[in-house]
N, C-alpha and C positions, 0 to 999 in steps of 0.2 A: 394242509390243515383242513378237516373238516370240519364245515362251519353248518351244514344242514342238521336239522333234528329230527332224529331218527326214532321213527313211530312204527310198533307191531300192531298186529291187525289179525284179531283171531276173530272170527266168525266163521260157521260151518257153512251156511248158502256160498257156493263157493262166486255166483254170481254178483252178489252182492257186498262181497269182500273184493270182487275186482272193481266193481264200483266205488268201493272207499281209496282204494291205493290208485284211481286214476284220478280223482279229486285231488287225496292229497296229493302225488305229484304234482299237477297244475297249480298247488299251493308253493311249490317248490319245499316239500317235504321229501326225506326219504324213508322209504316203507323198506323193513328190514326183515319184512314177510307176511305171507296170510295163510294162516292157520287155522285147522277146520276144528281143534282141541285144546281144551286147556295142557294136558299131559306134553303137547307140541311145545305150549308156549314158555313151558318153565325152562324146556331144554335152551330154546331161543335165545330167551332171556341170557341166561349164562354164554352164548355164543358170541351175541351180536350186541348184547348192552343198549336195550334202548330207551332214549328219554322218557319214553310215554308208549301209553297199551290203550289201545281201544279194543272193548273187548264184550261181545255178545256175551247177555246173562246166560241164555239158551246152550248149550253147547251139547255135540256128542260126545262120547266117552264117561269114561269114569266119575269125571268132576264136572260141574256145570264152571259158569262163568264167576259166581259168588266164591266158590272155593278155589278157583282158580286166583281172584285176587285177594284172599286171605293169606294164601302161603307166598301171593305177592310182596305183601309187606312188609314182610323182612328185606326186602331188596329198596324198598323206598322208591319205588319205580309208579308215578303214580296213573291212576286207570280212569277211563272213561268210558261207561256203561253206554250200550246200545243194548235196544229191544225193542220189542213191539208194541208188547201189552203187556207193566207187570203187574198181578195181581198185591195189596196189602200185603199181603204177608212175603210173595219174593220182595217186596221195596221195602219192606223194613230189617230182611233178610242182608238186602245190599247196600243199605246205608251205614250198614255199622264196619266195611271194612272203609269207609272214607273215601270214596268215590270223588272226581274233582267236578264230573261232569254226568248228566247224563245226555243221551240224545236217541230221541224217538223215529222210531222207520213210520214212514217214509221220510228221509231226510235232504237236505242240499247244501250243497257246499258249502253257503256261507254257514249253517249250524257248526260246521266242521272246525272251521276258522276260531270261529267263538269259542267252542269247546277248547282248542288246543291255547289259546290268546289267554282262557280264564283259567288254564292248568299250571301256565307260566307262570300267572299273578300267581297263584294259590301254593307251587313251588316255592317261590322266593318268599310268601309270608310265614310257611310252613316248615324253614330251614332251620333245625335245631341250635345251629352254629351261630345264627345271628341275632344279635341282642332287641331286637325290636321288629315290628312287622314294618314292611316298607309303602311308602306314601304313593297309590297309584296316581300318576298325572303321565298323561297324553305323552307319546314318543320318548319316555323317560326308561334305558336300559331298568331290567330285573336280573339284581347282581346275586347272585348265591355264592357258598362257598368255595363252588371250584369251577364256576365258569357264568357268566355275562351271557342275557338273553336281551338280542336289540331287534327292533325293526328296519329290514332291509329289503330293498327290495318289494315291497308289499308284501313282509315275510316275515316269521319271527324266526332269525339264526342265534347258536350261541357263541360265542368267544369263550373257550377254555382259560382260565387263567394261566396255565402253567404256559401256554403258548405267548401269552402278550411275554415282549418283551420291553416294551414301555408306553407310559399316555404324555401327552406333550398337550398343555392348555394355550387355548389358538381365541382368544376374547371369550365367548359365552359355550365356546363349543369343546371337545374333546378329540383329539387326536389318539388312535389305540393303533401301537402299531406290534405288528407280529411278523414271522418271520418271513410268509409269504403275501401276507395281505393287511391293508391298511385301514380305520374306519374310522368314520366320524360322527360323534354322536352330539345329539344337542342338547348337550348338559356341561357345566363346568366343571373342570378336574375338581375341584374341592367336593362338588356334589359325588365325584366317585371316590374319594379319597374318607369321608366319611359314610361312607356306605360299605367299605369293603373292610372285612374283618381278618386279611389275610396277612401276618407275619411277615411271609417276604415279601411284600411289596413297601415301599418306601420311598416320603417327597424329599427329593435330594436338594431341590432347586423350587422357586414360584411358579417354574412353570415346566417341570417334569418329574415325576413317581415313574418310578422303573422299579423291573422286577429283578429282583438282589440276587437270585437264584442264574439270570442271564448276562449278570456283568462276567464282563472277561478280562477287565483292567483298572484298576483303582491308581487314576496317577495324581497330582499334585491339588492342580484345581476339576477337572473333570475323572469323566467313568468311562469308557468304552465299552459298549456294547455293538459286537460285531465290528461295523465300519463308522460305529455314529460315537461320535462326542458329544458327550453328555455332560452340560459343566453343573458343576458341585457351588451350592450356594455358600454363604459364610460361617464357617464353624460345623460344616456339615461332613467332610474329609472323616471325622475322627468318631462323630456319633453313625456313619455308615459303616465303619471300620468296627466299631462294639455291636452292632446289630450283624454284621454278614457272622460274627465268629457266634453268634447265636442259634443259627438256622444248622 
């Protein structure tokens, strides 16, 4: 399961595009290329799918960086401006394809951080799918509609939805378990349970929502998923049983 968030990186100085992708790594990012053109990076995009584009206004070739992230946004892939110096007229140029970030050269890591930190906020308020914007507070997951962005590690990872296979409430915290790895966030299941607008997921029990797409047995009083027993609250059998023939 890939849990890192995978960021392209087009800038043509190709010195200082090695400079970005050796920060972000240090961030425990992954850089899924550095690109010296916009024309490179639409190909990119379609290859390697990534979260987030940092992406010099300046560029060679055909397109600069502005129209690079125009024919961006049809992909909803969102961008963070680097430059130098933009004069009026490029910054009014680049604020209308909806930039999440800028960040000015000479830059340092931590800018970096921020940048990517305030792209996730701006992701999850800017989710068409979800009915209201979400409440920022400290170490609190940013849930979208197809995958959970948490702090880990002094890192921001995502959890894909379709990978959890169930969250399990442990007092004030969160259990999210997936098929290879485990996490625990500090929030309470209800807090993730009203925040997630996803169909298959469902609370069986007071203290577990599993996802209805990963059961592999519906017996009497519990669910199995995989190896784990999962017991079914009261009167719950029968309303999991109308919702799975729904999905």
């Amino acid at each position: 399961m890939d849990t890192s968030v995978k960021i392209l990186v087009v800038e043509d100085e190709m010195l200082i595009g090695a400079k970005i992708s050796m920060l972000l790594t240090n961030l425990g990012y992954e850089v899924t290329g550095i690109l010296p053109r916009g024309e490179d990076a639409l190909v990119n995009v379609e290859e390697n799918k990534p979260d987030i584009i940092i992406l010099d206004i300046y560029l060679k070739g055909k397109i600069d960086g502005i129209e690079t992230a125009a024919i961006l946004q049809r992909k909803n892939i969102p961008v963070i401006y680097l430059t130098a110096n933009a004069d009026e007229a490029t910054f009014n140029r680049a604020k209308y394809t909806r930039p999440t970030a800028f960040i000015s050269k000479p830059f340092k890591q931590l800018d970096l951080q921020r940048a990517i930190e305030l792209t996730i906020i701006q992701m999850a308020n800017t989710d068409p799918y979800l009915s209201k914007p979400i409440e920022v507070q400290e170490e609190h997951p940013f849930i979208l509609t197809d995958r959970i962005f948490v702090r880990y590690g002094g890192r921001m990872i995502k959890i894909m939805l379709m990978d959890i296979l169930y969250m399990e409430a442990d007092r004030n915290y969160t259990r999210i378990f997936c098929r290879q790895k485990e996490f625990l966030l500090s929030v309470t299941l209800k807090y993730i349970e009203e925040k997630l607008r996803i169909p298959f997921f469902m609370r069986i029990h007071r203290s577990y929502l599993v996802n209805m797409i990963n059961i592999d047995q519906v017996l009497e009083s519990d669910v199995m998923i995989g190896n784990k027993a999962i017991p079914l609250g009261a009167g719950m059998r029968e309303k999991l049983m109308q919702r799975m023939q729904t999905l």
